[in-house]
C-alpha positions as semicolon CSV with decimal commas, in nm:
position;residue;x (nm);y (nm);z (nm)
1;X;14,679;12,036;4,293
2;X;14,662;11,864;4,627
3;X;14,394;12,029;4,863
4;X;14,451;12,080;5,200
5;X;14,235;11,817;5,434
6;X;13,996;11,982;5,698
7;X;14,075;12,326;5,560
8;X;14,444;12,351;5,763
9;X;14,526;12,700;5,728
10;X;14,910;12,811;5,664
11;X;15,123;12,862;6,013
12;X;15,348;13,149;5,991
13;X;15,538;13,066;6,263
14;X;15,876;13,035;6,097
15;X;16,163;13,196;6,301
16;X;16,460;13,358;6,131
17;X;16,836;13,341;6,092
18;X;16,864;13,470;6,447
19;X;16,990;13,128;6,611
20;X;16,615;12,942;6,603
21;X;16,652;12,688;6,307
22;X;16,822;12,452;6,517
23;X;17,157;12,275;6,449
24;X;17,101;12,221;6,075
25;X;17,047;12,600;5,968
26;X;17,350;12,695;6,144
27;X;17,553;12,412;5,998
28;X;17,374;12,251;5,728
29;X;17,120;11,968;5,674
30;X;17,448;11,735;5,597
31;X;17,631;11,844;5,893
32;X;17,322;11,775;6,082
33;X;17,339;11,466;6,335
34;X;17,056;11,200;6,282
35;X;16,879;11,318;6,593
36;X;16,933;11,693;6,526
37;X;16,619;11,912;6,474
38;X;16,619;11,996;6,122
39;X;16,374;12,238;5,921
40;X;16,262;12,102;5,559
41;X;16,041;12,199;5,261
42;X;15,901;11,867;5,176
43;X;15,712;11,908;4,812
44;X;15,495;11,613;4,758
45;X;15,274;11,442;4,513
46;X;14,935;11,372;4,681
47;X;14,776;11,308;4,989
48;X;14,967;11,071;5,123
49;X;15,274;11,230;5,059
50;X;15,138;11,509;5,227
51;X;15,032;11,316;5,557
52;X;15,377;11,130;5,590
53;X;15,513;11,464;5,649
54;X;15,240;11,556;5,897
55;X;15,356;11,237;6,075
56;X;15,720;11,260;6,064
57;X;15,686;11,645;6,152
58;X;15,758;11,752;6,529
59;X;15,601;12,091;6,427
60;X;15,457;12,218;6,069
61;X;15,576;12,510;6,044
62;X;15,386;12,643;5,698
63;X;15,131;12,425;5,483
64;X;15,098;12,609;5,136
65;X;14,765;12,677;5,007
66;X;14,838;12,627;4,637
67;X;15,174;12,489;4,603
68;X;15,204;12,116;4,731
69;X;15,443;12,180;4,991
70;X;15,463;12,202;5,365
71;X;15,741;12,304;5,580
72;X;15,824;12,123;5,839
73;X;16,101;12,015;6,162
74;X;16,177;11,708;6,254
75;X;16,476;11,500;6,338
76;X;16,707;11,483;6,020
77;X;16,648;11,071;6,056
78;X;16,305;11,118;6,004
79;X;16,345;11,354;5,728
80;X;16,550;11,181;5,551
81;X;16,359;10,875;5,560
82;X;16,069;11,124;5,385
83;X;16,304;11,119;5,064
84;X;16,244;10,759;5,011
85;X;15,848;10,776;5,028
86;X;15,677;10,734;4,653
87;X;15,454;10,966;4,728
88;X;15,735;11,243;4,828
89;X;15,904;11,505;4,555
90;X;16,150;11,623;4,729
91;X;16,300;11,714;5,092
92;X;16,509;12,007;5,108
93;X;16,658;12,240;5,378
94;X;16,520;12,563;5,454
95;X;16,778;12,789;5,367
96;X;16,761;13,147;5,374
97;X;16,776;13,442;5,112
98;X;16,892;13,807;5,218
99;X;16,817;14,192;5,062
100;X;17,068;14,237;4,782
101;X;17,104;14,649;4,902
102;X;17,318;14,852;4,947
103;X;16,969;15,904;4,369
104;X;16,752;15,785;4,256
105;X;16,592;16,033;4,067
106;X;16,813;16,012;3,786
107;X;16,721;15,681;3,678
108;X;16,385;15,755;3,631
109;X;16,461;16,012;3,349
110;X;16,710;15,763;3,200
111;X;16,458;15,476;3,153
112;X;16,259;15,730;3,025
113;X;15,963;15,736;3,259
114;X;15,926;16,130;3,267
115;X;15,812;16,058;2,923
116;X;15,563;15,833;3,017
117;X;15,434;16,024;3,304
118;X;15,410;16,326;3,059
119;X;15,194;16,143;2,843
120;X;14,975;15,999;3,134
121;X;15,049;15,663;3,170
122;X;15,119;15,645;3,586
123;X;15,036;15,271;3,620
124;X;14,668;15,326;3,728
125;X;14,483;15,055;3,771
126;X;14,785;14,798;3,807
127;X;14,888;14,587;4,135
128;X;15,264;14,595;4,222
129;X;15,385;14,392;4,480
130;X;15,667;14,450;4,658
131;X;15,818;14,119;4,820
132;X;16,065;14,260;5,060
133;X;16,116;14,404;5,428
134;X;15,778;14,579;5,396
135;X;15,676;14,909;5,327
136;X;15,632;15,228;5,549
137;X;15,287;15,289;5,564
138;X;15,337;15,674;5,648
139;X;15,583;15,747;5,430
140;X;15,396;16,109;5,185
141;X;15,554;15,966;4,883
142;X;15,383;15,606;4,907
143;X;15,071;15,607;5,103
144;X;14,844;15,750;4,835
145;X;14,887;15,425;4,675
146;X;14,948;15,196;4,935
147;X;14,654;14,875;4,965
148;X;14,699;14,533;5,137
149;X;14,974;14,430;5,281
150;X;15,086;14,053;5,470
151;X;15,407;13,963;5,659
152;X;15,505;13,642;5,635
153;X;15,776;13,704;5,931
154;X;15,805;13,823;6,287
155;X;15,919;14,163;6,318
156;X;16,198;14,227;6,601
157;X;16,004;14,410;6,878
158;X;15,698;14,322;7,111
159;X;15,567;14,013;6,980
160;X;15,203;14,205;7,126
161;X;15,295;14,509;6,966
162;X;15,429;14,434;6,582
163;X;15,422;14,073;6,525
164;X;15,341;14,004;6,173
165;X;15,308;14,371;6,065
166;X;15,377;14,442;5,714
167;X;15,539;14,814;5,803
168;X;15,902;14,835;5,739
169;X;16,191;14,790;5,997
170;X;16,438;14,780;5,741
171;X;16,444;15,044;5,539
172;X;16,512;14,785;5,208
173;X;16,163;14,717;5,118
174;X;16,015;15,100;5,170
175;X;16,325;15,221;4,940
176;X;16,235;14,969;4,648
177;X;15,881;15,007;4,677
178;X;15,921;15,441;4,622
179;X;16,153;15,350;4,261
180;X;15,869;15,113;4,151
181;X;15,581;15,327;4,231
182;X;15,596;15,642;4,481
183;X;15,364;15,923;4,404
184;X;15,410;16,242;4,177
185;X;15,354;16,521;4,452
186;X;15,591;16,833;4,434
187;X;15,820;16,695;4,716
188;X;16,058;16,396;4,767
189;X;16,084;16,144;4,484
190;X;15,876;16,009;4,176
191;X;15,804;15,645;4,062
192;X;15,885;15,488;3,749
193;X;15,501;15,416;3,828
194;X;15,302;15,683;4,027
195;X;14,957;15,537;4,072
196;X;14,952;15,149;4,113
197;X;14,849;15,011;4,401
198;X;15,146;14,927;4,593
199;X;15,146;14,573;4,819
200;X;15,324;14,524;5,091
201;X;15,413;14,151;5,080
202;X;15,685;14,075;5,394
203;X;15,895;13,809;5,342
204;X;16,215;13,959;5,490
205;X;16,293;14,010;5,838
206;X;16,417;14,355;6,049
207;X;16,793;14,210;5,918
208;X;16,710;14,144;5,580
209;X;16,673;13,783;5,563
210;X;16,379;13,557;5,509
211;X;16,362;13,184;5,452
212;X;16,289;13,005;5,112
213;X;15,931;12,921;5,298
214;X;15,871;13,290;5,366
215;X;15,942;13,358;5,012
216;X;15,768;13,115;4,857
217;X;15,433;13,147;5,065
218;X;15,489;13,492;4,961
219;X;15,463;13,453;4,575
220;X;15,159;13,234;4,656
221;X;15,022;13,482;4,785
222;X;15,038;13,732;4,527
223;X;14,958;13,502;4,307
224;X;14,641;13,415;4,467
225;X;14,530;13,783;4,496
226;X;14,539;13,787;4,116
227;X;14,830;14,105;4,147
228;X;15,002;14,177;3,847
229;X;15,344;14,224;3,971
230;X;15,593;14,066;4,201
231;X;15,881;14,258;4,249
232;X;16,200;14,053;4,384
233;X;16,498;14,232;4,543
234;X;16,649;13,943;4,712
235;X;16,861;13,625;4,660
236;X;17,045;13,361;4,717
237;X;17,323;13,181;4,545
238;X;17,097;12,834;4,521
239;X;16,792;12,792;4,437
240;X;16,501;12,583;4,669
241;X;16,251;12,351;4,482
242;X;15,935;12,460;4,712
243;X;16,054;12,851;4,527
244;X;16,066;12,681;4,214
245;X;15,712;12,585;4,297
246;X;15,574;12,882;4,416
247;X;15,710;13,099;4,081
248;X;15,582;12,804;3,882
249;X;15,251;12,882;4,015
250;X;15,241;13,223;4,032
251;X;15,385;13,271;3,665
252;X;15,103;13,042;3,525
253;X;14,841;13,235;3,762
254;X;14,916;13,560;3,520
255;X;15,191;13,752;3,760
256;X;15,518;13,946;3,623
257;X;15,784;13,802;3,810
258;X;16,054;14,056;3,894
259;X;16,411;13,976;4,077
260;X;16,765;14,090;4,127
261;X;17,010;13,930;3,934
262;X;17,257;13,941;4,266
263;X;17,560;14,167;4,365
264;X;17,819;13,879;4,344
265;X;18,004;14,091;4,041
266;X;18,248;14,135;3,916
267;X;18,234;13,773;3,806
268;X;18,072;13,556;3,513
269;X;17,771;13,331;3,542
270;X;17,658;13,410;3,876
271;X;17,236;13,536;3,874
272;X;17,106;13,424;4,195
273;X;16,767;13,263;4,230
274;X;16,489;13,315;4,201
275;X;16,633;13,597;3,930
276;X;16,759;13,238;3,743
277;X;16,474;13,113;3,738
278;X;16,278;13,108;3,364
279;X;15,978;13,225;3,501
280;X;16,134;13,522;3,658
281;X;16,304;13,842;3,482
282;X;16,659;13,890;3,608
283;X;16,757;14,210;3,603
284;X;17,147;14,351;3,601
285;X;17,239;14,722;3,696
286;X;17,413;15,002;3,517
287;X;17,503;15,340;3,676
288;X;17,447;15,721;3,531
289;X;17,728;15,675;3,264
290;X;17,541;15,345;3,108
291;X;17,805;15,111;3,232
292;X;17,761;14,772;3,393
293;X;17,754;14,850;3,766
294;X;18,047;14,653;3,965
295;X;17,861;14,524;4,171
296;X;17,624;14,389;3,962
297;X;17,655;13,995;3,859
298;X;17,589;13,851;3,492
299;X;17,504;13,558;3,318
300;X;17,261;13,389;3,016
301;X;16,987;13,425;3,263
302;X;17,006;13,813;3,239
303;X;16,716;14,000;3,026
304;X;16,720;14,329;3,084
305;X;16,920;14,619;3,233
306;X;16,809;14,917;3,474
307;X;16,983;15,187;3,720
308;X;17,088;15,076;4,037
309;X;17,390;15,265;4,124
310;X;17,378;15,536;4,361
311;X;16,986;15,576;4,374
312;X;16,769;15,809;4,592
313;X;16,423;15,705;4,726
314;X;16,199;15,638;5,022
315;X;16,285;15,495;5,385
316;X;16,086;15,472;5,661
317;X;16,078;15,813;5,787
318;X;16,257;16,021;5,492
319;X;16,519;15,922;5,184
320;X;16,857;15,747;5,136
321;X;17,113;15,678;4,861
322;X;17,139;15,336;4,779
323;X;17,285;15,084;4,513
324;X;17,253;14,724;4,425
325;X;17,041;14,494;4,177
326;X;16,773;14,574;4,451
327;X;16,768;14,934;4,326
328;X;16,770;14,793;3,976
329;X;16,475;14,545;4,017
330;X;16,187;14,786;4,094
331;X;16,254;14,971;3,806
332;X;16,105;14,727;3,578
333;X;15,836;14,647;3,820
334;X;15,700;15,003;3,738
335;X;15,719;14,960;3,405
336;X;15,578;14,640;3,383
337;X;15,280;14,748;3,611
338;X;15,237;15,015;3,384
339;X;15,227;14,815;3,082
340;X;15,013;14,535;3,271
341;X;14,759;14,876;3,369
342;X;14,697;14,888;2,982
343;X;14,594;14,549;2,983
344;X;14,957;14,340;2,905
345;X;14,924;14,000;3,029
346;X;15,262;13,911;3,234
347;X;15,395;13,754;2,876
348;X;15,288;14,056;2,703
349;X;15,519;14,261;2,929
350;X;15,784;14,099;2,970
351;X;15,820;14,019;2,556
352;X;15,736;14,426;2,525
353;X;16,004;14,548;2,755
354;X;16,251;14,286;2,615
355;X;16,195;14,403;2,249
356;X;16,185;14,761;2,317
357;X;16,511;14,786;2,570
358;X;16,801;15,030;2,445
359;X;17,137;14,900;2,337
360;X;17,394;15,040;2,545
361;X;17,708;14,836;2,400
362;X;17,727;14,596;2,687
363;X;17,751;14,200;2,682
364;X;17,402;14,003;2,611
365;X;17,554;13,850;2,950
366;X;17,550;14,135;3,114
367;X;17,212;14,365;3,025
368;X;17,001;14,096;2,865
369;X;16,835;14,250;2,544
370;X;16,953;14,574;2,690
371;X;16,838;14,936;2,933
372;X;16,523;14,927;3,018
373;X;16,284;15,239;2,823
374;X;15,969;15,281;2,958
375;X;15,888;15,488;2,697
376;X;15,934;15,307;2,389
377;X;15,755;15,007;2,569
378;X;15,444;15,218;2,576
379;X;15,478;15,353;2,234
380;X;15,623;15,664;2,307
381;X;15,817;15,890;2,123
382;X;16,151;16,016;2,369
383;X;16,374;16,121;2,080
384;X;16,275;16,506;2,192
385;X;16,299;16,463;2,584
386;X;16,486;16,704;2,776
């Protein structure tokens, strides 16, 4: 791993799908005229790879701290002239992802976790990251368990007042982050979890989108905090090599990797990244009568199934009804944290959940190895819940 000369810290000065990219975002990097300002991940192989991009750059824009890439912009001449340099991986455009959103309660009891939380496994003791819009920080039902939290994009608003808050000004992020893990309390909802220690990791904006940079220095950063869980509801349709990276890393630095399989469906072969990734667990989405949601997309890359039709749980300020993979995703976040609490390693989970999933008579396709049961995960007898 290349380190960073004179200690260069990362710049999170990325702006978002609102019109600041320049000509390339708006029309892509081939569109882009040789003098256009274009923004690139350039992965390289050492230190001189690392300081032709410094030289081509007209403004870094993010240097990784553990993943050898650096975003950059520069004219599209220069950076295209980067993709000849030996010491150069790749250059590739900054695209962006987007939430894959759209009560809950009901999926809880049909993965099971009432069973767990019966038999006191709440996920104490586990770190579940939720990489996302952010997380309300008053919210009842989630700040008993709330800890650190980064942004890793400008909110919309007073750039004095709320730049590079963590808090929530989606409503996305706060409603995934109350499925994986929001507290058992008498009022509102319950978690699949209900004591890990929630992290707010930003790496979508106020409209739901955040660049593959974002992302990516987003999964470092877990990764580098030593959580156990990174919990993905977002996506794209292609993938970015600097993302590739960053779940390489973070897989290999011990974290569950968690992600949306995508709401492209109905169609076949269609799991967005970085749910299509091998290092990450894609997960589809059934509704309350155990059916493939319509929404939901399929493909090989598919492990596991969980709710996401039609669920309740937390916004900023109170509760909605939502569906998507999004809703789906956080599901096995919880369980995996509370798998990972009992000292799983990320391999250990993900095998565990995999092998202990119910058969619900769809397509391998379409649920993976099947619904997700927290329950029989954790060696737990459900046969007798009511």
């Amino acid at each position: 791993m290349v380190k960073k000369a004179n200690g260069v810290s990362r710049r999170n000065v990325l702006k978002l799908a609102g019109g600041s990219l320049a000509t390339a975002t708006a029309s892509g990097l081939a569109a882009a005229k040789p003098d256009d300002t274009v923004e690139v991940n350039v992965g390289f192989s050492n230190e001189r790879g690392l300081s032709a991009a410094r030289n081509e750059a007209d403004d870094v824009v993010r240097e990784f701290d553990s993943i050898d890439v650096v975003t950059i912009r520069a004219a599209k001449r220069a950076a295209t002239a980067l993709e000849n340099n030996p010491n150069v991986r790749y250059v590739e455009e900054n695209g962006t992802m987007h939430a894959l959103a759209e009560t809950e309660p009901w999926g809880i009891e049909r993965v099971d976790a009432d069973v767990a939380h019966r038999n006191g496994e709440t996920g104490n003791g586990a770190d579940i990251a939720i990489l996302d819009t952010g997380i309300d920080s008053d919210h009842p039902d989630l700040q008993a368990n709330l800890g650190a939290g980064k942004a890793f994009v400008e909110c919309k608003g007073s750039p004095t007042l709320c730049r590079y808050t963590w808090d929530d000004d989606n409503d996305h992020g706060t409603h995934c982050a109350g499925i994986a893990d929001a507290v058992d309390n008498s009022e509102g909802v319950v978690g699949v979890s209900t004591e890990a220690t929630l992290h707010a990791v930003k790496v979508l904006d106020k409209n739901g989108s955040g660049s593959y940079s974002d992302i990516a220095a987003g999964i470092e950063y877990v990764a580098d905090q030593g959580w156990d869980v990174g919990s993905m509801s977002l996506g794209a349709s292609s993938g970015s090599q600097a993302l590739k990276d960053a779940v390489q890393y973070a897989q290999g630095e011990g974290v569950f990797l968690v992600a949306a399989a995508g709401n492209d469906g109905p169609c076949t072969d269609c799991v967005g990244y970085p749910a299509a990734y091998s290092e990450v667990v894609a997960v589809s989405s059934t509704d309350s009568s155990d059916v493939l949601s319509g929404f939901s997309s399929t493909g090989p890359e598919v492990e596991i199934a969980a709710p996401g039709t039609d669920i309740y749980s937390t916004i900023p300020g109170g509760y909605d009804t939502f569906s998507g993979t999004s809703m789906a995703c956080p599901h096995v976040a919880g369980a995996a944290g509370q798998l990972m609490a009992d000292g799983a390693t990320n391999s250990d989970a993900r095998s565990t959940l995999k092998n202990n999933a119910e058969d619900i008579g769809l397509a391998s396709n379409e649920s993976g190895s099947g619904l997700l049961d927290v329950a029989a995960a954790l060696g737990l007898d459900s046969s007798d819940d009511t």
